[in-house]
C-alpha positions as CSV (number, residue, x, y, z in Angstrom):
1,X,-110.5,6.3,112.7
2,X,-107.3,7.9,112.1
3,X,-107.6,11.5,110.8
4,X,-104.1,11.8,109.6
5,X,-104.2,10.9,105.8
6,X,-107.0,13.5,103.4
7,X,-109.1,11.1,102.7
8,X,-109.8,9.9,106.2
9,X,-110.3,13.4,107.0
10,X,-113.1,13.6,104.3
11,X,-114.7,11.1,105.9
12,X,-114.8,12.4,109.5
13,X,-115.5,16.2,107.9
14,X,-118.5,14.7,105.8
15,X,-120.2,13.1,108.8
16,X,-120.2,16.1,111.1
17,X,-121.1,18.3,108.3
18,X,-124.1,16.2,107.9
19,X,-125.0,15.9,111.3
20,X,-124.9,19.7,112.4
21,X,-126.4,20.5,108.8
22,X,-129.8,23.0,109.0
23,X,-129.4,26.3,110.4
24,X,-125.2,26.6,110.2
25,X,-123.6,28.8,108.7
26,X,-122.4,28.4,104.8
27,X,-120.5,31.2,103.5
28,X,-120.3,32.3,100.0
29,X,-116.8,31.4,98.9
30,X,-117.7,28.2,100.4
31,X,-121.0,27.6,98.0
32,X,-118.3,29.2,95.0
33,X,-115.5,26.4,95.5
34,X,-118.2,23.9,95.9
35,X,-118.9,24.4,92.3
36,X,-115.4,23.7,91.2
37,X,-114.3,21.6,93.8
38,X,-116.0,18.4,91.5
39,X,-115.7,14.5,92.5
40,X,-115.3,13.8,88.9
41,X,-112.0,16.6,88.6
42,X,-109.5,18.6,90.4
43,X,-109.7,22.0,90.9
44,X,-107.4,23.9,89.1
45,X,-105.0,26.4,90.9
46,X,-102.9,28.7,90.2
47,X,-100.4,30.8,92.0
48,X,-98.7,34.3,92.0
49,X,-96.1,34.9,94.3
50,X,-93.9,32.1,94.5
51,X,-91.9,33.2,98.0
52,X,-91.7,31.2,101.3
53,X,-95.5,31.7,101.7
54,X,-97.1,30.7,98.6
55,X,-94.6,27.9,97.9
56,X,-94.8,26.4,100.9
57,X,-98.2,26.8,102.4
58,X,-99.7,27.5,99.2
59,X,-97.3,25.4,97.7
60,X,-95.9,22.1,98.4
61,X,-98.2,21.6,101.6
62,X,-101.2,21.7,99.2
63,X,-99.7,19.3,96.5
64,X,-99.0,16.5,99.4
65,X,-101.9,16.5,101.0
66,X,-104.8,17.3,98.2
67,X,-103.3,15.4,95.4
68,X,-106.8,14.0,94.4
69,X,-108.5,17.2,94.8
70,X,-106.3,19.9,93.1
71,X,-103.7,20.6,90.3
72,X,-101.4,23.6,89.4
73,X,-102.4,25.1,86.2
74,X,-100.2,28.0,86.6
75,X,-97.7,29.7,88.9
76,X,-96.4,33.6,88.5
77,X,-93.8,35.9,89.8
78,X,-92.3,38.8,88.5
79,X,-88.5,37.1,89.9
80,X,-87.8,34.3,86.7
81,X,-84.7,32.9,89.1
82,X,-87.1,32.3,91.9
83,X,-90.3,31.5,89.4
84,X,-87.8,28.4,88.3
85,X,-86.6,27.0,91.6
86,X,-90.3,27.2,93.1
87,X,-91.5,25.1,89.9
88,X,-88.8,23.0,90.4
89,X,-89.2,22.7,94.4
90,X,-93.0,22.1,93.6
91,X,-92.7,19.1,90.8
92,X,-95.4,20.6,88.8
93,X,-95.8,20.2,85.3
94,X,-97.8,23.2,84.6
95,X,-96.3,26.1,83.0
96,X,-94.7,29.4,84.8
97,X,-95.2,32.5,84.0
98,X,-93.8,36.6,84.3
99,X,-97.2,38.1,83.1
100,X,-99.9,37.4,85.4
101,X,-102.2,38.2,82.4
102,X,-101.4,35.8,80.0
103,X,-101.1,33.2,82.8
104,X,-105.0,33.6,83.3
105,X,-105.6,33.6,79.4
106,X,-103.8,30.1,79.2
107,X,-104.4,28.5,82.0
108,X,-108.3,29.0,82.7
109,X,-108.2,28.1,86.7
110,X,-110.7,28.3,89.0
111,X,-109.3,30.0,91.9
112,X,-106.3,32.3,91.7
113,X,-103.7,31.8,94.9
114,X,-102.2,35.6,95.6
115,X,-98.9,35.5,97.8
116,X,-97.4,38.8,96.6
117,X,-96.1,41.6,98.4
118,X,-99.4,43.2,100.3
119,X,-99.4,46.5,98.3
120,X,-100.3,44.8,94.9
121,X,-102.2,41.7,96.5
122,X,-105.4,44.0,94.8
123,X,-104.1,43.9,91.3
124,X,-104.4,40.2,91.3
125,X,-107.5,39.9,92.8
126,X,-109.2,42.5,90.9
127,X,-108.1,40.8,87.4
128,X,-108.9,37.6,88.4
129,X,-112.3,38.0,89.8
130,X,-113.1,40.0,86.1
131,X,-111.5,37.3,84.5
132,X,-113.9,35.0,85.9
133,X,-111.8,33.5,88.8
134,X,-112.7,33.1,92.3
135,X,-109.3,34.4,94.1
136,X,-108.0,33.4,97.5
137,X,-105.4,36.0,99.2
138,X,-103.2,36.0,102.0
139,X,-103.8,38.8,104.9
140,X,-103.8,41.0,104.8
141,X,-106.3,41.7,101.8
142,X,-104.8,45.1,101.0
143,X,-102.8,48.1,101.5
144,X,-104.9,51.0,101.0
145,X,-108.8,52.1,101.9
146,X,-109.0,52.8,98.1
147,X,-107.6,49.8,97.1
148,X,-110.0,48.2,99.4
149,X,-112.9,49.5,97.7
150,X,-111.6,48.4,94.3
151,X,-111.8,44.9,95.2
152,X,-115.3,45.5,96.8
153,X,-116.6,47.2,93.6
154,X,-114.9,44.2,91.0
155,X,-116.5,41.7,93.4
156,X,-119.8,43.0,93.1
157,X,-119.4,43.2,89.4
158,X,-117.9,39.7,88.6
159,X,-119.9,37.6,90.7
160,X,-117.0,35.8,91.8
161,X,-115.7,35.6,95.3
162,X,-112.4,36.6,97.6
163,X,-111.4,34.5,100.6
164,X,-108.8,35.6,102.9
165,X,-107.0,33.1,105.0
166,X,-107.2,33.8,108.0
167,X,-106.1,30.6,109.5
168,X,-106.1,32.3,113.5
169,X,-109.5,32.0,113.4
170,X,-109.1,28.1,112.6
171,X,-106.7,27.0,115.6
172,X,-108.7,25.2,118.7
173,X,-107.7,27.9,121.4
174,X,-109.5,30.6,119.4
175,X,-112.3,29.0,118.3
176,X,-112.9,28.1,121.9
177,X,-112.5,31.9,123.5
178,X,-115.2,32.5,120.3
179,X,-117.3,29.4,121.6
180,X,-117.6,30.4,125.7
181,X,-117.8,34.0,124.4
182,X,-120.9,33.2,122.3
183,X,-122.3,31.2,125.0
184,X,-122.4,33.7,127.3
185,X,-120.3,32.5,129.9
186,X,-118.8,36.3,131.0
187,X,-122.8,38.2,130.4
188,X,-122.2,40.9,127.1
189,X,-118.8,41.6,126.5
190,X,-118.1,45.5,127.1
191,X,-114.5,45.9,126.7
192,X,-111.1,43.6,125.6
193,X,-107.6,44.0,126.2
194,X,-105.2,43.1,123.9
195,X,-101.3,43.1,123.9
196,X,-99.5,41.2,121.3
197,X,-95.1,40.5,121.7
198,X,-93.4,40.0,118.9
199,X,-89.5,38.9,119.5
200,X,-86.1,40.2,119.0
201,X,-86.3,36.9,116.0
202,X,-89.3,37.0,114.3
203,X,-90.3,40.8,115.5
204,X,-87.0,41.5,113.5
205,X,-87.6,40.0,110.8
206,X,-90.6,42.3,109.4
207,X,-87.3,45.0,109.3
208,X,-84.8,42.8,107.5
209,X,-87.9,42.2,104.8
210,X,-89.9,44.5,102.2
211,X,-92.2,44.4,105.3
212,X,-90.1,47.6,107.0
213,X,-91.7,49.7,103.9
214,X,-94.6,51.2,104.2
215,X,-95.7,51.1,100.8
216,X,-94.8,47.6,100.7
217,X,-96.8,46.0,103.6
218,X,-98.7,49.4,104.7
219,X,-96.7,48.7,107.9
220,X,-97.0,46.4,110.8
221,X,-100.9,47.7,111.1
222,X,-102.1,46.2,108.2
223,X,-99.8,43.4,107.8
224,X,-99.4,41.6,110.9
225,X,-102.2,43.7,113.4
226,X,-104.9,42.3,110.1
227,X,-104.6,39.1,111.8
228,X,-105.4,40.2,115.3
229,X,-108.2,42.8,114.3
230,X,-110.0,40.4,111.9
231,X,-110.1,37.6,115.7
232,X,-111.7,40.6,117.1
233,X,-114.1,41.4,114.9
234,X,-114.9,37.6,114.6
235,X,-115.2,37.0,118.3
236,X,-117.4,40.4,118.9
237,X,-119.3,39.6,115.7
238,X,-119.4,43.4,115.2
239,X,-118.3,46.3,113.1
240,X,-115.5,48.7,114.2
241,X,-116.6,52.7,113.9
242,X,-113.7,54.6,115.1
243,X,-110.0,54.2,115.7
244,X,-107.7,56.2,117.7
245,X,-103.8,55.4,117.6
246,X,-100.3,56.1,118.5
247,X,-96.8,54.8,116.9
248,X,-93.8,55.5,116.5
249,X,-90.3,54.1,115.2
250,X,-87.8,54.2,118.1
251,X,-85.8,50.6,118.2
252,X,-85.0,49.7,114.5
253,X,-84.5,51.9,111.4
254,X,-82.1,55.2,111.7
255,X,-82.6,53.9,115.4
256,X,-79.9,51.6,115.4
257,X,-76.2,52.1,116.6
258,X,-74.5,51.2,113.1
259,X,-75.7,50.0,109.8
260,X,-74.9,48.5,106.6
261,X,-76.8,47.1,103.4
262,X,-77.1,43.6,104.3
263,X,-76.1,41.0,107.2
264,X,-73.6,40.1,104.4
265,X,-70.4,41.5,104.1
266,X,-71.8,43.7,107.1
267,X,-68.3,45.7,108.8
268,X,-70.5,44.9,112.2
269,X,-71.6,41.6,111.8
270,X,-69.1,40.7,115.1
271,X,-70.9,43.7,117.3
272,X,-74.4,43.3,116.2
273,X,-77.4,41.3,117.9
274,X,-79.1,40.7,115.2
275,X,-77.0,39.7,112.6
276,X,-77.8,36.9,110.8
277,X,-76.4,34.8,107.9
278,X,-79.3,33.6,105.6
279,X,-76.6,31.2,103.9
280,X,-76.7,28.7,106.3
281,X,-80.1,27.7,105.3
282,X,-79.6,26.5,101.7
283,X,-83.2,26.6,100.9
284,X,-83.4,30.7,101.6
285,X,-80.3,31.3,100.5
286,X,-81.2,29.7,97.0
287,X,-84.7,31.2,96.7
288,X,-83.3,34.4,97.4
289,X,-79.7,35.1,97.6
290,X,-79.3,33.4,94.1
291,X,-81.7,35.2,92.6
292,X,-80.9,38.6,93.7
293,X,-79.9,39.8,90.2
294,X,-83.7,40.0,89.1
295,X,-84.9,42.8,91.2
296,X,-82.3,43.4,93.9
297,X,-84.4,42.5,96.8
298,X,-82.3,41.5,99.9
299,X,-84.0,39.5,102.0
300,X,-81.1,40.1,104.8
301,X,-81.4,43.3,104.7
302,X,-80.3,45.7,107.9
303,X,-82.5,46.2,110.6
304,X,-81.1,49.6,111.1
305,X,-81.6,50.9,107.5
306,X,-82.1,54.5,107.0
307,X,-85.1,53.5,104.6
308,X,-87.4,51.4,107.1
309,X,-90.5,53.9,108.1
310,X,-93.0,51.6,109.8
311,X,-93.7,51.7,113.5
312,X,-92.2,49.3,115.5
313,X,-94.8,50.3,118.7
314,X,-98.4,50.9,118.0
315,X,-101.1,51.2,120.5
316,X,-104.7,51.5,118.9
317,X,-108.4,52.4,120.9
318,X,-111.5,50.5,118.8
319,X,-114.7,51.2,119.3
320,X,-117.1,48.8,117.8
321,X,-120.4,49.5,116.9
322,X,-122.1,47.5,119.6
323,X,-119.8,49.7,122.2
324,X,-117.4,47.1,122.8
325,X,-113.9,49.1,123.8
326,X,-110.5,47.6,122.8
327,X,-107.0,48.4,124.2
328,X,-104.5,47.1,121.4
329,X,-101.1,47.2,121.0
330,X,-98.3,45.9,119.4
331,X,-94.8,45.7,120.6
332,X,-91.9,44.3,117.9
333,X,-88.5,44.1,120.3
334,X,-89.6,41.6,123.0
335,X,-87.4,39.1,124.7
336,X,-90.5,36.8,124.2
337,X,-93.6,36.2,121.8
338,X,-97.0,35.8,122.1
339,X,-99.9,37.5,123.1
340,X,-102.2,38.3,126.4
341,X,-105.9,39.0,126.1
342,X,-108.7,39.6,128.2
343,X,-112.4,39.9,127.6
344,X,-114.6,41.8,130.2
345,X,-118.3,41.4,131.0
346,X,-121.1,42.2,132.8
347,X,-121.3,38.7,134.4
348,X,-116.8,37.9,134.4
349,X,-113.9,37.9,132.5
350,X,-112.5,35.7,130.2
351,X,-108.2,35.7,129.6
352,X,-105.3,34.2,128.3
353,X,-101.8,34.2,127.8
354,X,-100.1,32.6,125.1
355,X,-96.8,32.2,124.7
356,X,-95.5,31.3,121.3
357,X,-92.1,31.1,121.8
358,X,-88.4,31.2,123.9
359,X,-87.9,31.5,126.9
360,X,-90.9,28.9,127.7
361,X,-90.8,25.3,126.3
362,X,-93.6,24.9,123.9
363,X,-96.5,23.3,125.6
364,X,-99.0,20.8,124.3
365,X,-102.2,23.2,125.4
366,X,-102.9,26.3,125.9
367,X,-105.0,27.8,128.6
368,X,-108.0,30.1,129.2
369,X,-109.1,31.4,132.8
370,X,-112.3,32.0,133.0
371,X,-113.7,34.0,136.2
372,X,-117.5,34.7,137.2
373,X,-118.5,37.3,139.4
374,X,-119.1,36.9,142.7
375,X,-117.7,33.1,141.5
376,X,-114.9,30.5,141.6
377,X,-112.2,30.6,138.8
378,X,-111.9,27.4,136.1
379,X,-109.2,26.8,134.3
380,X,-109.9,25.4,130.2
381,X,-107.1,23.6,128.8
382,X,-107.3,23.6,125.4
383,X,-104.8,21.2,123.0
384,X,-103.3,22.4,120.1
385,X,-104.5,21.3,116.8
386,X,-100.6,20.7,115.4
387,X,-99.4,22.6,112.4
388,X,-98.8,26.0,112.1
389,X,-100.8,28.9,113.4
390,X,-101.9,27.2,116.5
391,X,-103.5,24.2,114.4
392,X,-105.3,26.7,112.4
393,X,-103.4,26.1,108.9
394,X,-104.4,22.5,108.0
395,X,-108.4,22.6,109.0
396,X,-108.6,26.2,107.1
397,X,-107.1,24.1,104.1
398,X,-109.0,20.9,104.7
399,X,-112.0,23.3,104.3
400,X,-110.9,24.7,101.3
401,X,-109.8,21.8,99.3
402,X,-111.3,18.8,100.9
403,X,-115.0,20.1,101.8
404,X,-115.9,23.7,101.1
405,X,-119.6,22.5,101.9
406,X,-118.7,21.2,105.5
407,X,-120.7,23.4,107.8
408,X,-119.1,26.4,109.0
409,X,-120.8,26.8,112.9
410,X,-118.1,29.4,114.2
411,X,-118.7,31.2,111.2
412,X,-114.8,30.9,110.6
413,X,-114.7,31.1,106.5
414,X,-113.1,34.7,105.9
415,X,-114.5,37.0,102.7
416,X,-114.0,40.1,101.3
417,X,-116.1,42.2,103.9
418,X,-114.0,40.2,106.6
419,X,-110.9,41.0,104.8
420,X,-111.9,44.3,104.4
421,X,-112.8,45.4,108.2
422,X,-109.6,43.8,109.3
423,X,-107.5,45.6,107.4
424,X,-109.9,48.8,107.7
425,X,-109.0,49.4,111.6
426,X,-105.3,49.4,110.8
427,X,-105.3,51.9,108.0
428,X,-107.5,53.8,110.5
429,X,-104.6,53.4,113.0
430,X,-102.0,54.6,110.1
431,X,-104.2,57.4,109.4
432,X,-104.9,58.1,113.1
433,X,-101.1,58.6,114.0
434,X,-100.4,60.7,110.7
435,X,-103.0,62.7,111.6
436,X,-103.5,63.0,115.1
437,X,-107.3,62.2,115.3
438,X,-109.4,59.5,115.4
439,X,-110.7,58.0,112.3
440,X,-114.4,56.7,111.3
441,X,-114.0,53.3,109.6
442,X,-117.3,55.0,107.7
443,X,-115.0,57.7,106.0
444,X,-112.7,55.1,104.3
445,X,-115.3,53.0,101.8
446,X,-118.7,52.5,101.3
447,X,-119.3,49.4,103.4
448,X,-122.3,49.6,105.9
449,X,-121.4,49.3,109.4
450,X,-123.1,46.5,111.5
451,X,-124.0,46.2,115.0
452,X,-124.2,42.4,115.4
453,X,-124.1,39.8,112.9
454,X,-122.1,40.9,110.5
455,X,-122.5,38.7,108.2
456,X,-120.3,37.3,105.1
């Protein structure tokens, strides 16, 4: 049977939900959407942010291949040039929006899509969840520990329920380091080490965005590390309880040798490594060059601008509550991208080395080395899944939209507490660094730290 077409997908998704149904896992947000995700009706979406993220993941990539299990009631952004092109791009016939308020009064959805910039991702989740709206939100969740706790506090209150998409956790290499991990194949883990490379293209590329202001994306430790801490948390199925960090600016920003406003019109376009000129992609260059004129945001904007004041090295020391020790650290100038990890035990080690980009060709599997003690050394080759994020993007989405009952056995559905702790060791790290001392992830909201199990 061919899985490449939704409703073949069902199928398979159906059957091996029924067959590993009992004692698996079923998270929350997963019994919520079951209640609007109806065989007699679609369930109604609606989206605010309507950017590269949410109109293409979010977007267009949810219209083709759910068109018998959802409809856009609604889309918002604060940009009408861009709000028109992305209805346009979409061919929806709902209605658009500028207030995200009266959207929710006219529309009526059941789950609200936030893709906004990361510092007011809790405005929208907070007013849908009291407006009686389940919301699902990129990563990271939030900004800010307070901000954090607001969404906690409306959750509780409303009775509705936040997902966050952490799609990592969805791609087959991941969920097999979290499989051999939980099987016990290296004895009880004790300590991990961590090194993620982001490159001199897509490393950069947080700097020419809002992503290079802190009180846009509460830097690189919330915005892009959310991904990595929330994998280690899921693999170690424990709580962080203190962060220690160091980072500092020293490659981009007031670092840089000249600077202008934008690659465009830039006097140093000829002399500079990293120029680059968004108007040879027509699609960018009409969702955002040609619609400048409604808030002004450049989206080739200089690397080496005086305002940028996020780190662009971080290294950050976890200590979970079950006394697993991380190394972490995140480097955004590389030659290369990817990631190496390693997981020590008391019975081996478990590693890998990913490579996600230039200079290597990409491969069709990754691999994990796993070595026993006093044993031989295997090799696991894992295939990717296809699609972005490793293979993670389309089965997170086939869960949401075609079976949010489908049992859930690596416990990879993402809430608010999820959302929360992942975010929670990188404004530990923020604070860490501003402060020079380490930081109790008990200090920053009221969540209860747990040793193992953490639950939803």
């Amino acid at each position: 049977m061919s899985l490449s077409n939704p409703s073949s997908r069902r199928k398979f998704l159906l059957s091996s939900g029924t067959a590993l149904a009992g004692s698996l896992f079923l998270h929350p947000i997963a019994q919520a959407l079951s209640l609007v995700a109806q065989p007699q009706r679609k369930m109604k979406l609606a989206l605010v942010g309507t950017g590269v993220r949410g109109l293409s993941m979010w977007g267009k990539e949810v219209l083709e291949a759910y068109p018998d299990q959802v409809e856009f009631v609604g889309l918002c952004d604060k940009n009408e040039g861009r709000l028109r092109l992305g209805h346009a791009y979409l061919g929806v016939k709902c209605p658009v929006f500028l207030d995200f308020d009266q959207m929710l009064a006219q529309t009526s959805p059941d789950v609200v899509i936030v893709t906004t910039v990361d510092s007011t991702h809790h405005e929208f989740i907070i007013k849908s969840l009291r407006s009686g709206m389940h919301a699902i939100t990129e990563k990271p969740m939030t900004t800010d520990s307070e901000k954090v706790q607001a969404i906690l506090d409306a959750e509780r209150s409303s009775g509705k329920k936040v997902l966050v998409t952490f799609n990592y956790r969805y791609s087959p290499h991941r969920q097999k380091l979290y499989e051999l991990l939980h099987a016990g194949e290296i004895g009880t883990v004790t300590s991990v080490d961590f090194h993620w490379y982001l490159d001199t293209s897509h490393g950069a590329d947080y700097f020419r965005r809002w992503h290079g202001i802190r009180g846009y994306s509460g830097s690189l430790l919330v915005h892009k590390a959310s991904h990595h801490f929330d994998l280690l948390n899921w693999w170690l199925d424990s709580d962080p309880e203190e962060v220690f960090a160091y980072g500092s600016l020293e490659f981009y920003g007031k670092n840089g040798p000249f600077r202008s406003k934008s690659c465009r019109g830039c006097p140093h376009a000829s002399n500079c490594d990293f120029y680059w000129d968004i108007t040879k992609n027509k699609y960018l260059s009409q969702l955002y060059v040609d619609n400048e004129s409604y808030d002004g945001y450049l989206r080739d904007a200089c690397v080496f601008r005086e305002e940028i004041d996020i780190y662009d090295k971080m290294a950050v020391q976890i200590r979970y509550k079950n006394k697993v020790q991380v190394s972490y650290s995140l480097t955004t100038y590389s030659p290369y991208e990817g990631y190496r990890i390693a997981f020590n035990g008391t019975k081996g080690r478990l590693e890998a080395w990913i490579k996600e980009s230039q200079p290597w060709e990409e491969a069709a599997e990754d691999e994990i080395v796993l070595v026993k003690n006093f044993g031989k050394r295997d090799i696991i080759k894992v295939p990717h899944g296809g699609g972005g994020h490793g293979g993670g993007d389309e089965r997170l989405k086939d869960k949401l939209f075609l079976d949010p009952e489908r049992a859930d056995p690596y416990k990879q559905s993402a809430g608010s507490r999820d959302g929360a702790m992942s975010c929670l060791i990188g404004i530990a790290a923020r604070q860490s660094i501003e402060e020079g001392k380490p930081i109790l992830i008990a200090s920053l909201t009221d969540l209860p730290l747990l040793e193992k199990g953490r639950g939803a």
